[in-house]
N, C-alpha and C positions, 0 to 999 in steps of 0.2 A: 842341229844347232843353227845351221842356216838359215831354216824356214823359220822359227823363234827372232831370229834378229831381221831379218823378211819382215814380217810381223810386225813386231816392236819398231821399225823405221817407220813403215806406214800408219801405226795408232798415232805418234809423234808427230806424224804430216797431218792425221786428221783432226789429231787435236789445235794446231797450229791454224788451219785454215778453218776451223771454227771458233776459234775463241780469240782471233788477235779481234780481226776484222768487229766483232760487237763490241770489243774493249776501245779501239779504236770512236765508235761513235760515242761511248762513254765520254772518252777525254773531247770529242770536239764541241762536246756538249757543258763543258766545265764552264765556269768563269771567270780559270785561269788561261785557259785555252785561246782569249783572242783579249785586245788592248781596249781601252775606249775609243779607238778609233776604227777597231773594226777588223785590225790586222792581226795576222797571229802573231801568237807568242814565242817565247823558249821554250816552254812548258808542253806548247803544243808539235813545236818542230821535232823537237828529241824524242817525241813521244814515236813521231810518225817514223823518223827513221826508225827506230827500235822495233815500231814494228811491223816496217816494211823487213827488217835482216829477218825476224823472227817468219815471216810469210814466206821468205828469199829458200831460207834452212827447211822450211816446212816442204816447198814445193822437190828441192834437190833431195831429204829426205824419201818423200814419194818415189823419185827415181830410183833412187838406191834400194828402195825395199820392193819394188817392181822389179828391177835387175835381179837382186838378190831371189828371184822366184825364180826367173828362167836362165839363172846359169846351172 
């Protein structure tokens, strides 16, 4: 059962640092993403936090399921 959730921490890390980071250039790519002036937006700030936590979980995921192998 350890090595299963071992496992499943790390798939959940890889999916994370694969898919925020392209979704990310998605939104900076939007036309909602920055002002007429050039500045970003709301759309584009909430966006980043959201998925800097999602990157943050993915990375500390990683760890956990690398522990979770050598205890």
């Amino acid at each position: 059962m350890q090595t299963f959730l071992a496992i499943l921490l790390i798939s959940n890390a890889v999916f994370n640092i694969v898919v925020w980071p392209r979704f990310y250039g998605r939104i900076a790519k939007d036309a909602r993403a920055r002002d007429a002036a050039g500045r970003p937006t709301r759309f584009l700030i909430v966006h980043a936090v959201l998925i800097g936590i999602a990157l943050l979980l993915g990375v500390i995921s990683l760890i956990a399921g690398i522990a979770g192998f050598l205890v």
